[in-house]
C-alpha positions in Angstrom: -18.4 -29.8 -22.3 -16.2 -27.1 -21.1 -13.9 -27.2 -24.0 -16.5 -26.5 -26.6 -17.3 -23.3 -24.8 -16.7 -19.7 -27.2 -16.3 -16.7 -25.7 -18.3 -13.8 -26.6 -18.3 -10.0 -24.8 -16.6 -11.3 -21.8 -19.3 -14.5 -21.3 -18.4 -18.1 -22.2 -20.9 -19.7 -24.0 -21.5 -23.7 -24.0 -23.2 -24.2 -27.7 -24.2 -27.8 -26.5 -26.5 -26.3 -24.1 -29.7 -24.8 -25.8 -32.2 -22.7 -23.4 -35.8 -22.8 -24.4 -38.6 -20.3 -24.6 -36.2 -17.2 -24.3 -36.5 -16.3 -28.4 -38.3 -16.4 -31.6 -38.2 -16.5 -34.9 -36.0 -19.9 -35.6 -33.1 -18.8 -33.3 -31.7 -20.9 -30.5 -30.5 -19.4 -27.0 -27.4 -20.9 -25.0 -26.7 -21.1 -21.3 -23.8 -18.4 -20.9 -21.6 -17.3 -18.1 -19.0 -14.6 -16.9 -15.5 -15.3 -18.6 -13.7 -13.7 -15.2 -14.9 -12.7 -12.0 -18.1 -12.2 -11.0 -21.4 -11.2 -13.3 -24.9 -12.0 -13.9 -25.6 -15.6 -15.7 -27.1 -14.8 -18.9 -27.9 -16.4 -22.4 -26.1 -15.8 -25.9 -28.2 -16.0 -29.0 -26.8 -17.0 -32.4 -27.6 -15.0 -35.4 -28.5 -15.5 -39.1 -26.1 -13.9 -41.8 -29.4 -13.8 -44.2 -31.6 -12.1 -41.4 -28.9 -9.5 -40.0 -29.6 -8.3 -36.0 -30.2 -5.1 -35.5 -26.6 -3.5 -34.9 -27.3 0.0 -35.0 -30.2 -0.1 -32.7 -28.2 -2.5 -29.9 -25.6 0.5 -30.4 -27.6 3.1 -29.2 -29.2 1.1 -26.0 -28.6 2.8 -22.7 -26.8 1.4 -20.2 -29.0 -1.2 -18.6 -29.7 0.4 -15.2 -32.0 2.8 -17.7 -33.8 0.5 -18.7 -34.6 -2.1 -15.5 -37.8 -3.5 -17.5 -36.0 -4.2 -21.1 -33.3 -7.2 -21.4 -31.1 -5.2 -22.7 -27.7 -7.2 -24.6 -24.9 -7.3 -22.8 -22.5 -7.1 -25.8 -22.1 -9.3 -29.1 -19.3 -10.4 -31.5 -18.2 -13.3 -33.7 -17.2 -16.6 -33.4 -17.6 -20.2 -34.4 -17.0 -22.0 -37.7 -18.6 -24.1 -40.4 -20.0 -24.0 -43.8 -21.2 -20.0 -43.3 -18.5 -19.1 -41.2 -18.2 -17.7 -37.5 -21.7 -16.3 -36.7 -22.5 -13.6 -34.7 -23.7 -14.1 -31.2 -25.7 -11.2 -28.7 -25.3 -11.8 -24.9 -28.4 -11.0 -22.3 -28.5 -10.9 -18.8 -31.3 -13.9 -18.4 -34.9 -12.4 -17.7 -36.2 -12.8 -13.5 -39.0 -15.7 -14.4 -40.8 -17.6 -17.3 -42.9 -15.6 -20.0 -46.4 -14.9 -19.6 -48.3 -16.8 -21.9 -46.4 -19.3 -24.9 -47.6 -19.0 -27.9 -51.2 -20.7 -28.4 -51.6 -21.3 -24.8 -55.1 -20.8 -23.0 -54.8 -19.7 -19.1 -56.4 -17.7 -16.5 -56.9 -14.2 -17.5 -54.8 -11.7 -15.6 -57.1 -9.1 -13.8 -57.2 -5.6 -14.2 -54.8 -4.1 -12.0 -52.3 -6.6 -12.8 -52.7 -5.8 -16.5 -52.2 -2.1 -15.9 -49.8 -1.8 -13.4 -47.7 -5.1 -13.7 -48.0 -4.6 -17.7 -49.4 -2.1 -19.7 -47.2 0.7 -17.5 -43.4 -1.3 -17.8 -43.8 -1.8 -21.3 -44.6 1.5 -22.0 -41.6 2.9 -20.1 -39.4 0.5 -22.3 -41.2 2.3 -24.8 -40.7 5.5 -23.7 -37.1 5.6 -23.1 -36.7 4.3 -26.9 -38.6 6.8 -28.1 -36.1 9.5 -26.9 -33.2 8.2 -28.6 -35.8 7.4 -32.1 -35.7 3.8 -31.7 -38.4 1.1 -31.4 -38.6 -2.4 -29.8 -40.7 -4.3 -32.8 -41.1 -7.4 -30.1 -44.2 -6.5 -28.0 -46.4 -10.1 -27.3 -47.3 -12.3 -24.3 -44.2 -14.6 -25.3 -41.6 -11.7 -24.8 -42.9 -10.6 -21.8 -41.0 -12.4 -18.6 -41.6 -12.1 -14.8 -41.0 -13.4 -11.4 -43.4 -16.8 -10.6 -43.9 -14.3 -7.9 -45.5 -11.4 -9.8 -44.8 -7.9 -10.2 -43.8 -6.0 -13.4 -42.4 -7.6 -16.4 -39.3 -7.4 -18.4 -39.0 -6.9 -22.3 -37.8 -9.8 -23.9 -35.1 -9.5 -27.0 -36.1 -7.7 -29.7 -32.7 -7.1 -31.6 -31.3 -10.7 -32.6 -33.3 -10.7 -36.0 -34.6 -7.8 -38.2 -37.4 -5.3 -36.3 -40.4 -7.3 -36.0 -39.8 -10.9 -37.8 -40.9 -13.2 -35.1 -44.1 -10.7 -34.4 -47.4 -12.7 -35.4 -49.3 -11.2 -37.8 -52.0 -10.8 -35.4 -49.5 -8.2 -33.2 -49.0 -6.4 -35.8 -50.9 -3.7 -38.0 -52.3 -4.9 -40.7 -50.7 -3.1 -43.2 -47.4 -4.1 -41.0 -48.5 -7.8 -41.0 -49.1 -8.2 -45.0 -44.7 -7.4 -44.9 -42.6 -10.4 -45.8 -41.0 -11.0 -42.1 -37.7 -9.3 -42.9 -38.6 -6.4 -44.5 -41.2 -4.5 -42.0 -38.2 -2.3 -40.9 -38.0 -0.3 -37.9 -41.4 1.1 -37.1 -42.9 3.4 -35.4 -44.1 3.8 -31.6 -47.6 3.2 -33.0 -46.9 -0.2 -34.3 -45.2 -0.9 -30.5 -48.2 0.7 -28.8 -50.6 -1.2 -31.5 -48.6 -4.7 -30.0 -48.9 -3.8 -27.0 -52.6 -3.5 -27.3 -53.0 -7.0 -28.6 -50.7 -8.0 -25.8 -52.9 -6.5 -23.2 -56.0 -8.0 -25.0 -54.0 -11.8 -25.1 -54.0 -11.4 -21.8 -57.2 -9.9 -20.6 -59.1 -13.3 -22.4 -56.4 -15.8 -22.0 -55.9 -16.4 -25.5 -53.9 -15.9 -28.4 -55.9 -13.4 -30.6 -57.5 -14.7 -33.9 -56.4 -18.1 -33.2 -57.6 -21.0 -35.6 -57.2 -18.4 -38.6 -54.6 -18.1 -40.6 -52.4 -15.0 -41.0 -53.8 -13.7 -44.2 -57.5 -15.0 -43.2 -57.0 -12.6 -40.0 -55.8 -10.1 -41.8 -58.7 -9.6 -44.4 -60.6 -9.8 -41.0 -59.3 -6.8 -39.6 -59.7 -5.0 -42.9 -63.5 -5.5 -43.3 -63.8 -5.2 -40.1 -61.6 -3.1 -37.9 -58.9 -4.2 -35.7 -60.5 -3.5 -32.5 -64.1 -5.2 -33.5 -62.2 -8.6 -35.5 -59.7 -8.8 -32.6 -61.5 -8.5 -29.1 -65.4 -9.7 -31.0 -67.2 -10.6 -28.1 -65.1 -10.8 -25.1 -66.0 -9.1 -21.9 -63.3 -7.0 -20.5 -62.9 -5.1 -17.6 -64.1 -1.1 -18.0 -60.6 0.6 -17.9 -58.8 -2.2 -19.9 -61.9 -2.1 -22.7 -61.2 1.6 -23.3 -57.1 1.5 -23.4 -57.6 -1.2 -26.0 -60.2 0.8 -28.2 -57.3 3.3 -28.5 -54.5 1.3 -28.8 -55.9 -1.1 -31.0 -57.2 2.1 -33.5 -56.8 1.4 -37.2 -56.0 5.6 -37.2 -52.4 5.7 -35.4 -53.3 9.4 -34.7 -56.0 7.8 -32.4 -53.6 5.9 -30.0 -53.1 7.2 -26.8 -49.4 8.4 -25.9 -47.1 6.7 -23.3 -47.9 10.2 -21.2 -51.6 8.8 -20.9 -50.6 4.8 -20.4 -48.6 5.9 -17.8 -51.3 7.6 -15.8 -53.9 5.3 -16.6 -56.8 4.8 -15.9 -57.1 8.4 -14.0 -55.2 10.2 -17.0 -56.7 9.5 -20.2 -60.4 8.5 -19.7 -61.1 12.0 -20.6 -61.0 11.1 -24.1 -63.1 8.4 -25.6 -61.8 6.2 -28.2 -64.1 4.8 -31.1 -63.4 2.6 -33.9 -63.9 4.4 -37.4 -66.4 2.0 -39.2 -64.6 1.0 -42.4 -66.1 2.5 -45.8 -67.9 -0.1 -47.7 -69.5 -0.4 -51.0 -73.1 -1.0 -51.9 -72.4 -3.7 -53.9 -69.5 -5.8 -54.2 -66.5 -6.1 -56.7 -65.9 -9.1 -58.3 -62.3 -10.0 -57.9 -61.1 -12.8 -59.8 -64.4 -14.8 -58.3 -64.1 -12.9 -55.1 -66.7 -10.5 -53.6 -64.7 -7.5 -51.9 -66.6 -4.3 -50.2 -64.0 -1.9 -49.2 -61.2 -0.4 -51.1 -58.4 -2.0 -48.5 -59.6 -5.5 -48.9 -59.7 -5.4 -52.8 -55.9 -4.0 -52.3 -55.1 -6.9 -50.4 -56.4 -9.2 -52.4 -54.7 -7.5 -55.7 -52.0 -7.7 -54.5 -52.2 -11.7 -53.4 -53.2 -12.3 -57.1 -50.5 -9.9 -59.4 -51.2 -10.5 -62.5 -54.7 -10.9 -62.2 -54.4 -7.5 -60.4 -52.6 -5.7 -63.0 -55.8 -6.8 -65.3 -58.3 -5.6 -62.5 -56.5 -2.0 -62.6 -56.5 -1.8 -65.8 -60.5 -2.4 -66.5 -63.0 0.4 -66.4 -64.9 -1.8 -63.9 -62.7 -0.7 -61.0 -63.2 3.1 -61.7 -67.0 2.5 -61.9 -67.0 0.4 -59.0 -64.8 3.3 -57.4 -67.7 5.8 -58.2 -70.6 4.5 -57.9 -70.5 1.0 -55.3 -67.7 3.1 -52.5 -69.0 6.4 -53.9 -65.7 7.7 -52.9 -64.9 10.4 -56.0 -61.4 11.7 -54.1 -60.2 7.8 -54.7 -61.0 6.9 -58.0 -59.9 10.7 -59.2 -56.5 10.1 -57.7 -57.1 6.0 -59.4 -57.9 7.7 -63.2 -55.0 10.1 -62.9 -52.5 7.3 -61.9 -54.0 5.2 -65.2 -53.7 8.7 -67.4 -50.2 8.6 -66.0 -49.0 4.8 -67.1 -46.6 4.4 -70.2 -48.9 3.2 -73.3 -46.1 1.4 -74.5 -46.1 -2.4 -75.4 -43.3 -3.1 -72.9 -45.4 -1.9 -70.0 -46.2 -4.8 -68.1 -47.9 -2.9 -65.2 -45.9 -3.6 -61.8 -45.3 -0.2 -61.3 -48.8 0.7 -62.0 -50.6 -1.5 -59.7 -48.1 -1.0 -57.0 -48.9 2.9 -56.9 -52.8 2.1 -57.3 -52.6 -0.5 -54.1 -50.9 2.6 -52.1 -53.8 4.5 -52.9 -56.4 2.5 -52.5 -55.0 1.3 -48.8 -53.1 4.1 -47.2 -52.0 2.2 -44.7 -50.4 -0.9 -47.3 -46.4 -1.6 -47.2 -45.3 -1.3 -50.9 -46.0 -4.0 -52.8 -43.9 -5.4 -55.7 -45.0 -8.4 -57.9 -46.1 -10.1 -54.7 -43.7 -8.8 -52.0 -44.3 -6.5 -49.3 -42.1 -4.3 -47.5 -41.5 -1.1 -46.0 -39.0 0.9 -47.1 -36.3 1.0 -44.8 -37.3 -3.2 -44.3 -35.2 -3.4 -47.7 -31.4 -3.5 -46.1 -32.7 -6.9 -44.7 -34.5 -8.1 -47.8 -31.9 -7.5 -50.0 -29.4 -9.6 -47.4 -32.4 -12.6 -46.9 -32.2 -12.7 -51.1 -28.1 -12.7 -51.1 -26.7 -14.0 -48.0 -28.5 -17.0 -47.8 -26.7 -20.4 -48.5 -28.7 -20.9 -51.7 -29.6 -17.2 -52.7 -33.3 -16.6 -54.9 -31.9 -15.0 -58.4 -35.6 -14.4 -58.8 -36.1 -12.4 -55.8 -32.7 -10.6 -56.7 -34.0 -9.6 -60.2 -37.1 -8.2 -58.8 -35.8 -6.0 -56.3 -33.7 -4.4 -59.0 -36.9 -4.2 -61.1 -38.5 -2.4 -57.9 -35.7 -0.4 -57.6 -35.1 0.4 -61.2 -38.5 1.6 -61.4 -38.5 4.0 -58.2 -41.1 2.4 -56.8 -40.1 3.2 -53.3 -40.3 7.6 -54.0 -43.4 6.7 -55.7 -44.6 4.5 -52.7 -43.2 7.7 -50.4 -44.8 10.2 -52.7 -48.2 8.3 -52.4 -47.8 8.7 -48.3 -46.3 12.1 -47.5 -49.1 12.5 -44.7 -46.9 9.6 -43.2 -43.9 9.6 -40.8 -41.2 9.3 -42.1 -41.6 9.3 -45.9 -39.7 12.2 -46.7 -36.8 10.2 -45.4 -38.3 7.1 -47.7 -38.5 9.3 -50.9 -34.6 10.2 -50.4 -33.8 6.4 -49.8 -35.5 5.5 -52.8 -33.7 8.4 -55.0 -30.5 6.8 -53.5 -30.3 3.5 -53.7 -31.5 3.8 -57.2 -28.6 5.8 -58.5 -26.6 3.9 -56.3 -27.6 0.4 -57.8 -27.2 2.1 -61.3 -23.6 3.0 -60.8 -21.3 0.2 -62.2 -17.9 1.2 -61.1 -16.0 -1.2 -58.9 -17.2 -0.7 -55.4 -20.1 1.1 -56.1 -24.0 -1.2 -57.5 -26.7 -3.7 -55.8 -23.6 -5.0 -53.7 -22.7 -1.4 -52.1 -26.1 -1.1 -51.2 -26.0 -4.8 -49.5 -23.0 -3.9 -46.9 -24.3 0.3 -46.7 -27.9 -0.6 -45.8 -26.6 -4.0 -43.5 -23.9 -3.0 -41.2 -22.1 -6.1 -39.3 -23.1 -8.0 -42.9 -20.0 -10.2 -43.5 -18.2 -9.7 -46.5 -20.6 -12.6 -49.5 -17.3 -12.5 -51.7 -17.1 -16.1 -52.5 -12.7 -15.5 -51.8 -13.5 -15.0 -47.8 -17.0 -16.0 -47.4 -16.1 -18.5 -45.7 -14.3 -16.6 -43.4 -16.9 -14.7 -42.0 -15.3 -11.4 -42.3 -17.5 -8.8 -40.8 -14.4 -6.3 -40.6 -11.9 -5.1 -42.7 -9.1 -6.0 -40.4 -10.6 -9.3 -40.6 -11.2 -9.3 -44.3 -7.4 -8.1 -44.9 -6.5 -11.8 -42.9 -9.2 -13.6 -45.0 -7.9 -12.4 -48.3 -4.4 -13.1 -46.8 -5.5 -16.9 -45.9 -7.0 -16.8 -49.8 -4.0 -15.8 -51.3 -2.1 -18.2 -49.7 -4.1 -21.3 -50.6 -5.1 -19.9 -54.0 -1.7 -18.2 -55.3 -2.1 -15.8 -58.1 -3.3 -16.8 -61.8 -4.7 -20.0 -60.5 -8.2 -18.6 -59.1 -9.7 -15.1 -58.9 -8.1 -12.5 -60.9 -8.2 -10.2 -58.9 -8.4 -9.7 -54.8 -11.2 -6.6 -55.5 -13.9 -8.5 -57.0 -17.1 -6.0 -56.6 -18.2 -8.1 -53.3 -15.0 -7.1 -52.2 -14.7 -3.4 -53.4 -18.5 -2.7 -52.2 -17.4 -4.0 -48.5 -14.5 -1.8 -48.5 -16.2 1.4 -50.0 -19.4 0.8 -47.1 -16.7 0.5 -44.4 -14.8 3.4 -45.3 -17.8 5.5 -45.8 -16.8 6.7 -49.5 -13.5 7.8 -48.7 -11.9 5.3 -50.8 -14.7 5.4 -53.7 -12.0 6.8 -56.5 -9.4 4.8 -55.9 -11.7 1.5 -55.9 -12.9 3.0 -59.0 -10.0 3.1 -60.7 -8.9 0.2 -59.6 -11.5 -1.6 -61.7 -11.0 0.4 -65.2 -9.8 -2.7 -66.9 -8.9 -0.6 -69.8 -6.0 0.8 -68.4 -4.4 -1.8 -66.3 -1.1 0.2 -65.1 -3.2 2.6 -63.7 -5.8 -0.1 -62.1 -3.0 -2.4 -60.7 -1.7 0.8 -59.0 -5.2 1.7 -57.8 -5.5 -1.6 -56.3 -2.0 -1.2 -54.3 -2.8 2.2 -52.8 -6.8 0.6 -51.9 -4.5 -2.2 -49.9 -1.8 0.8 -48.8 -4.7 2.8 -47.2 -6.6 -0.2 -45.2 -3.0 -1.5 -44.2 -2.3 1.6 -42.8 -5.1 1.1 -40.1 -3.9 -1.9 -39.1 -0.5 -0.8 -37.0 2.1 -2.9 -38.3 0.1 -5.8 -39.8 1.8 -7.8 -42.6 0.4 -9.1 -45.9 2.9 -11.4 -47.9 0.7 -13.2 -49.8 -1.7 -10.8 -50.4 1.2 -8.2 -51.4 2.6 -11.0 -54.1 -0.7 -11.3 -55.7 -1.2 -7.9 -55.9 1.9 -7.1 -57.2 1.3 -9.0 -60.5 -1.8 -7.1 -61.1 0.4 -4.0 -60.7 3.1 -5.4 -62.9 1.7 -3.4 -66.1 2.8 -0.3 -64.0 6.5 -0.7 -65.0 6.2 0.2 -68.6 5.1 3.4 -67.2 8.5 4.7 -66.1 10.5 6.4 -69.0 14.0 5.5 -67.8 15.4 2.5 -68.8 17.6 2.1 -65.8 14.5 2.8 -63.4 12.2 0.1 -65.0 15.0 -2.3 -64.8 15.3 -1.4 -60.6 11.6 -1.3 -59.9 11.4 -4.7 -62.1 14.4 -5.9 -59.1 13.2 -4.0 -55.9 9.2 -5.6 -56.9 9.8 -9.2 -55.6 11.2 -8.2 -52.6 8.8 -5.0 -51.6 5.7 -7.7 -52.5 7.4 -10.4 -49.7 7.5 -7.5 -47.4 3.9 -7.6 -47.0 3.9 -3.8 -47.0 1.8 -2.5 -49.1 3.3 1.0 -48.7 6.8 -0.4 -49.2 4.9 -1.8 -52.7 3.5 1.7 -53.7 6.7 3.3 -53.2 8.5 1.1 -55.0 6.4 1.3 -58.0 5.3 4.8 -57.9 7.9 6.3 -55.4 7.1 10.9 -55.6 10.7 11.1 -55.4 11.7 8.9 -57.6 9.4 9.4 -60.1 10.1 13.1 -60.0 13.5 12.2 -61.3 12.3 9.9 -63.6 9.8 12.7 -65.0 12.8 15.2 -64.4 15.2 12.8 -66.7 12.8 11.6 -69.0 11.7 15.8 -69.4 15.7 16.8 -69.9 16.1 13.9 -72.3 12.8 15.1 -74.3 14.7 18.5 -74.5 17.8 17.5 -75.6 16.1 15.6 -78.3 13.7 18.9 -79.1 17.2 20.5 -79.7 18.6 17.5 -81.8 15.7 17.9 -84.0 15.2 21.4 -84.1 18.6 21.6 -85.2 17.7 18.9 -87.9 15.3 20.5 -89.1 16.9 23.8 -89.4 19.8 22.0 -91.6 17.5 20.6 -93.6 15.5 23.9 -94.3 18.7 25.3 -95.2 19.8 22.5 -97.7 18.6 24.5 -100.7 20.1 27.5 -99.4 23.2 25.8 -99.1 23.2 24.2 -102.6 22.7 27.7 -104.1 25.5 29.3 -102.7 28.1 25.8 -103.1 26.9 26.8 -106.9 27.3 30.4 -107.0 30.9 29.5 -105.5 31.3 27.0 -107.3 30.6 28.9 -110.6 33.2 31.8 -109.4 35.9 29.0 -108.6 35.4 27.8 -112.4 35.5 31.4 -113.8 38.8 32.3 -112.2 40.5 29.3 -113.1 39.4 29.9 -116.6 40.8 33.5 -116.7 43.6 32.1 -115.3 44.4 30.0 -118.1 43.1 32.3 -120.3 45.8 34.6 -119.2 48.4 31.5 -119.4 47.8 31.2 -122.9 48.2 35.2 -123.9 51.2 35.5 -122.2 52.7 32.3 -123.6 51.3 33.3 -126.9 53.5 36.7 -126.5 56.2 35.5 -125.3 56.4 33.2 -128.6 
């Protein structure tokens, strides 16, 4: 058993030995234990590449003695092999007892002190101490709550092994928050932790699961005709003090929730200020929604949105504005409804997505944006976008409609919609972003740069190394290495930087390299691509002290090959044609770059070929100059020519007189 162990952040971890009941979400927890020395026992979970942990937020943990009520992870890395490739694992100390309450279960009800002190007050100095560095937990519920068979305060389970809040049940969550796909709720806010821990508190005040026997989008339509406090607590009897935390922290208003300040001196500290549901707005007489009878403007969001098409239709007929008027009586909302109608494109291409989702963020304020039947918040699209491309058999569909969504800037216009809102301002610049981003089509740059900038620890989906697992670029340098040994070049991939590839390296180096990768993939002008493509190598080569490349340097030294027609001397060409082989075996991609585009020695070859374009200016000046002169010339060889012939004809003239006397 011993020999299957991996080890991961200083624990060795036995995959043949599963614990139970310490996750969610689909994962599976291992026994683990100290690689050296002495150390707590703990548990390593193992990670989906589709669903990528949250790596920034386990970054910016305090150490654990900050946090003694919050499992915090004890470190995480890579390892393993198989069809995806070494998966990442997260370590955690193991929590002090079982959980509170499994999911479903029915048990005694806690009492009321117990609930406040042992509970309601731990949790919300997890949640307190996240809140000062901006971060949220996203894992509040009986199930992810652990403590001693002895009592006393609990600890907070994981919350970081998955994206923020995909094993939450619907019923934990707001409802806006629980109509969200499971990967793409993103981080949250402290309301949606305090709005958890609510339900939590509530779970555990009756003994049992909230809304249980419905399903999640029956319990969420619920809580929308309804309220969240009156569908979820209904008729139980809870104790005073308990009763009127819950009224705030189960508020549909987050505004309305009390703050940690408050939970922390409860009950003495907060009963100063009475909590009351708002009742929800309904209509005097129903609309008719594809056969169903809907009373508030939430609900009929909801339920356009379940139905799309049929939705788009419903937007689109003057029943909803008169409906909007007259049944809710609410003139603000259907004003804000008539000018978003006024605003759509008349022409015959306009098949309404973008429409319908701005209508459903104004008709529920509260609603993730919605797109052709998907919900997600914002900054939940870095994990949607991975679930869609990093699974083992991706969804083109859901691929094409994300670009659709963000093609059509539905995220600012979501934002724009919800400025009142935390955070949105931020939303509204994402939005702007990613779509210019996923516009660009320049090698390292499109929908792939956004999938490694928005999904940090993402391994690298290039089908060359995907197998590899490469979540680094030292380790994607060896990957490619390993490729370009089994796959030498011109029998496979043209090319080392295909645009998985290039957007991996340009989100790793943070822009810095975003010319060079650029012109590295202007197949019009492959001398100056292939060289592109050396110095890409040259610079990632350089942060690896001393690592070699052979393979890797060979293949991309025939890409580069065009880049020896561009030295002017004959002589040079024929040495950088010898000294290539050799630089490429090197496995220096420096020693390569030099060697084919040397400063020094292509200052002499610029210096030559400039001295050699000179003397050749001169040849054909003087050329030129004989040949403007050729009628010149001719003239005067006539003019002499003529005086020649004139003198010898007086000198035989002269001849003849003088012979003539003499006879």
């Amino acid at each position: 058993m011993a020999g299957r162990e991996i080890e991961i952040a200083g624990y060795l971890v036995d995959p043949g030995r599963s614990v139970p009941g310490l996750v969610g979400g689909g994962l599976a927890a291992f026994a683990a234990r100290p690689a050296r020395g002495e150390g707590p026992a703990g548990f390593a979970v193992r990670c989906r590449t589709h669903h990528p942990p949250r790596l920034r937020v386990i970054d910016r943990l305090p150490d654990a003695d900050a946090l003694p009520n919050l499992l915090v992870p004890l470190g995480h890395g890579l390892a393993g092999s198989g069809e995806e490739g070494p998966q990442r694992w997260i370590v955690y100390p193991l929590p002090p007892g079982p959980p509170l309450m499994s999911p479903g279960e029915r048990r005694s009800p806690l009492r009321e002190t117990d609930l406040i002190q042992n509970v309601a007050k731990p949790v919300a100095r997890v949640l307190a101490e996240l809140a000062d560095r901006g971060l949220t937990h996203r894992g509040i519920r009986p199930d992810n709550l652990f403590r001693p068979v002895a009592g006393g305060p609990v600890t907070v389970g994981e919350a970081f092994a998955l994206p923020p809040g995909f094993c939450q049940p619907a019923a934990f969550e707001p409802p806006g928050m629980a109509m969200c796909v499971p990967a793409g709720k993103g981080e949250g806010t402290l309301e949606d932790d305090l709005y958890a821990l609510g339900v939590t508190l509530l779970a555990l005040a009756t003994g049992q699961w909230p809304l249980a026997g419905l399903d999640d989008r029956a319990g969420i339509r619920l809580r929308l005709e309804r309220g969240s406090l009156a569908a979820l607590v209904g008729n139980a009897r809870l104790p005073a003090s308990v009763a009127t935390l819950l009224r705030g922290l189960l508020s549909d208003d987050p505004g309305f929730r009390p703050g940690l300040d408050e939970i922390a001196l409860w009950p003495g500290g907060a009963r100063a200020r009475p909590y009351t549901a708002r009742a929800v707005r309904k209509a005097t007489r129903p609309f008719d929604f594809a056969g169903e009878p809907v009373l508030d403007s939430r609900s009929l969001a909801f339920a356009m949105a379940g139905r799309w098409q049929e939705g788009v239709r419903a937007v689109r007929s003057p029943a909803l504005l008169a409906w909007l008027e007259r049944a809710l009586t609410d003139q603000p909302l259907a004003e804000r409804v008539r000018e978003l109608l006024d605003a759509e494109p008349t022409g015959v291409d306009s098949d309404g997505d973008l429409l319908l989702s701005r209508i459903l963020a104004v008709l529920d304020p509260q609603a993730p944006l919605w797109w052709r039947g998907l919900a997600l918040m914002p900054d939940g699209l870095g994990a949607v976008l991975a679930e869609a491309y990093a699974t083992a058999q991706p969804s083109a569909e859901r691929q094409r409609d994300l670009a659709d969504m963000i093609e059509a800037q539905a995220i600012s216009r979501y934002a724009a919609e919800h400025l009142d809102r935390p955070g949105m301002i931020e939303h509204d610049k994402i939005g702007r972003l990613v779509r210019a981003q996923a516009r660009a089509r320049v090698l390292g740059a499109g929908r792939e740069r956004l999938l490694y900038q928005l999904n940090p620890g993402l391994p690298c989906l290039s089908p060359l190394v995907r197998r590899s697992g490469a979540a680094t670029l030292p380790a994607l340098l060896a990957a490619l290495e390993a490729a370009a040994a089994g796959s030498p070049p011109g029998g496979g991939a043209p090319t080392p930087l295909d645009r998985h590839v290039a957007a991996f390296i340009g989100a790793a180096m943070d822009g810095s390299i975003d010319l060079l990768l650029a012109a590295a993939g202007d197949t019009g002008r492959p001398e100056e691509a292939g060289l592109a493509t050396v110095a890409v190598f040259a610079r990632l080569q350089r942060l690896q002290r001393g690592a070699k490349f052979p393979n890797l340097a060979r293949w991309v030294a025939t890409l580069a090959a065009p880049a020896v027609a561009t030295w002017h001397s004959k002589a040079a060409r024929a040495r950088v044609e010898k000294a290539l082989p050799e630089a490429a075996a090197s496995g220096d991609f420096a020693q390569l770059l030099e060697v084919l585009d040397g400063e020094a020695a292509r200052a002499e070859d610029r210096a030559g070929f400039a001295e050699a374009a000179a003397t050749f200016a001169r040849a054909a000046a003087a050329g030129v100059a004989l040949q403007a002169e050729a009628p010149l010339r001719r003239a005067e060889a006539a003019r002499v020519g003529g005086l020649a012939a004139q003198a010898v004809s007086l000198t035989l003239l002269g001849g003849t007189v003088l012979l003539l006397a003499g006879g």
